[in-house]
Backbone bond lengths (Angstrom), bond angles and torsions (degrees), N, CA, C in turn:
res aa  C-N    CA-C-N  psi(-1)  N-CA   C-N-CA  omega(-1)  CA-C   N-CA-C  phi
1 X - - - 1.447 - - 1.527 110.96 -
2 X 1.348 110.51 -0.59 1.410 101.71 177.56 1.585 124.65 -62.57
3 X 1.178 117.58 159.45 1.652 116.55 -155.08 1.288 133.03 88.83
4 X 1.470 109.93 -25.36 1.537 108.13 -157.81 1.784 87.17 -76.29
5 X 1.552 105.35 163.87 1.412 130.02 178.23 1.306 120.99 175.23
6 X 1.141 117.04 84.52 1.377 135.66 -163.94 1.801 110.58 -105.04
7 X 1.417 113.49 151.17 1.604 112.67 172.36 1.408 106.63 -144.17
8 X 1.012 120.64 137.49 1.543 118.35 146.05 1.363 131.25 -106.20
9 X 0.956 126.04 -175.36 1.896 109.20 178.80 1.763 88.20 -172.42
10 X 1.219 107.61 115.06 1.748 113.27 -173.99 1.819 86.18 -132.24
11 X 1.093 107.30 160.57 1.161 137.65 166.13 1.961 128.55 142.49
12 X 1.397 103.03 -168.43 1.454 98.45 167.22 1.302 107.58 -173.33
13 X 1.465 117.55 152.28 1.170 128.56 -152.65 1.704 139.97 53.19
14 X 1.188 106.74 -87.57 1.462 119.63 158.32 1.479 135.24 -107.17
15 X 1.806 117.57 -14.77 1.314 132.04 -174.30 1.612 82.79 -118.48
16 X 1.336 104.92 123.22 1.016 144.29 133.68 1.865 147.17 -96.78
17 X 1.127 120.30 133.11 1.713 103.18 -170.83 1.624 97.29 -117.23
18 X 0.971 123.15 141.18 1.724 110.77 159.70 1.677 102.30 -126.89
19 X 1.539 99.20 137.35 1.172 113.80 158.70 1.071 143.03 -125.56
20 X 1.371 126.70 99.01 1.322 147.17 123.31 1.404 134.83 28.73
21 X 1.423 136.31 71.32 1.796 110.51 179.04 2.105 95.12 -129.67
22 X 1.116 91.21 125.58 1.378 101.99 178.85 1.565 111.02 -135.33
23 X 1.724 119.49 129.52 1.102 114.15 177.06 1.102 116.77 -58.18
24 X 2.072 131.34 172.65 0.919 117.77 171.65 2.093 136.94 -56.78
25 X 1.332 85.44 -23.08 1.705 85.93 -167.05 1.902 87.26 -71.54
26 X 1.534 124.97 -49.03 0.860 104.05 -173.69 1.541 133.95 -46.12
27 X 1.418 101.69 -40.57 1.824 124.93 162.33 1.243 111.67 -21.46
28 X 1.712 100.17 -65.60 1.611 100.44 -154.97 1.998 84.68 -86.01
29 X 0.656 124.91 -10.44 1.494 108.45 160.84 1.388 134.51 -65.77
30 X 1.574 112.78 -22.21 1.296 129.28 -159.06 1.872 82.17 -83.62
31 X 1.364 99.18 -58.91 1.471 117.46 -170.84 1.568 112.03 -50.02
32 X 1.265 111.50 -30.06 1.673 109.30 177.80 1.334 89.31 -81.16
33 X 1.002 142.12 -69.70 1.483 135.69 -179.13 1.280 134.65 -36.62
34 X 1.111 118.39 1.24 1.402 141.94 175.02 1.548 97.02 -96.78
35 X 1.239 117.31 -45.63 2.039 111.18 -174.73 1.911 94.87 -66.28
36 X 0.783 117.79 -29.27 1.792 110.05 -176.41 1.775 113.66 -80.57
37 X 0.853 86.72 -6.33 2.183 99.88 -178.59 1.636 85.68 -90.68
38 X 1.488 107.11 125.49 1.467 126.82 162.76 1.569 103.67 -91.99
39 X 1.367 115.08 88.59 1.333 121.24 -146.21 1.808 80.08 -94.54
40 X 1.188 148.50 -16.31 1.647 137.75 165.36 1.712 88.92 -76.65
41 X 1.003 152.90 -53.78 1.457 116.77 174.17 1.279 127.98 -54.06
42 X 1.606 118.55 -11.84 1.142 101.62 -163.71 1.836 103.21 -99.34
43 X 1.384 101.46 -14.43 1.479 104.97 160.14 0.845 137.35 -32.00
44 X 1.665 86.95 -58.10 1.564 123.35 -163.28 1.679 113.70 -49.87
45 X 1.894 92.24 -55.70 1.139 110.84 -178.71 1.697 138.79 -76.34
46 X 1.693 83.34 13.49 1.802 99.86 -164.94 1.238 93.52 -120.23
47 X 1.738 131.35 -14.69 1.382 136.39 -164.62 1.275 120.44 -29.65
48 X 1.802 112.85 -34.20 1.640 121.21 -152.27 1.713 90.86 -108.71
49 X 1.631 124.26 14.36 1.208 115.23 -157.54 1.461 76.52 -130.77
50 X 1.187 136.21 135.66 1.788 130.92 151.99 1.512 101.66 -86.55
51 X 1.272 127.88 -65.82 1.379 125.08 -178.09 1.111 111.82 -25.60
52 X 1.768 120.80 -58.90 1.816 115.88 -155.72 1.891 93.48 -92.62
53 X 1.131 145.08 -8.75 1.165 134.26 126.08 1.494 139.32 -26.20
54 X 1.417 103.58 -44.86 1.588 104.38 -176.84 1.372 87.60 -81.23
55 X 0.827 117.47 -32.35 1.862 108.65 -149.64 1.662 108.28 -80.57
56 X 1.799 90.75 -23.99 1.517 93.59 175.45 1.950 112.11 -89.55
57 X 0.824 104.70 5.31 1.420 112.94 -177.93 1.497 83.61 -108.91
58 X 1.101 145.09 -19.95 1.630 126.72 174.00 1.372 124.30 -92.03
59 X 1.753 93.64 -33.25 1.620 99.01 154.05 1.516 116.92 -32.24
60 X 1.515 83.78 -80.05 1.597 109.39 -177.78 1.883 123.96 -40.38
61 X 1.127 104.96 -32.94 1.709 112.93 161.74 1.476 125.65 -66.62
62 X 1.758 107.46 -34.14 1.282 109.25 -173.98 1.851 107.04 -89.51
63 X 1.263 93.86 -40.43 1.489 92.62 162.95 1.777 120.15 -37.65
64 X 1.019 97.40 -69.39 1.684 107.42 157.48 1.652 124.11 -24.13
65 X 1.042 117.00 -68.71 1.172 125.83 -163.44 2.177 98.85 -79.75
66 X 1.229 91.72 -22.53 1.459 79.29 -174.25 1.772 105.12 -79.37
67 X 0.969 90.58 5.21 1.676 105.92 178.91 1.836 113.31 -78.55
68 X 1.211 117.53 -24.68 1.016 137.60 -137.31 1.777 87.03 -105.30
């Protein structure tokens, strides 16, 4: 199964879903790639935005967990 990496992204208006399927090697790749994101700059730089804040703090969680 290596390679696979698939997305979807359905919604409308305000609900949106995205989905996600990545084999494992890709996973633990996503997850190393998360330690190279200076994720306090990216705060920094979203400060005046709440939306692209949360989203980067959700990034940043799922990154995480795909680590796991």
């Amino acid at each position: 199964m290596r390679g696979l990496f698939e997305y979807r992204l359905e919604g409308s208006g305000d609900a949106h879903a995205l989905d996600i399927k990545v084999d494992s090697a890709n996973a633990k790749a996503l997850a190393r790639l998360d330690r190279y994101i200076n994720w306090g700059e990216v705060l920094k730089l979203t400060e005046n935005d709440p939306e692209a804040t949360h989203a980067a703090e959700r990034l940043h969680t799922i990154l995480q967990h795909m680590g796991r």
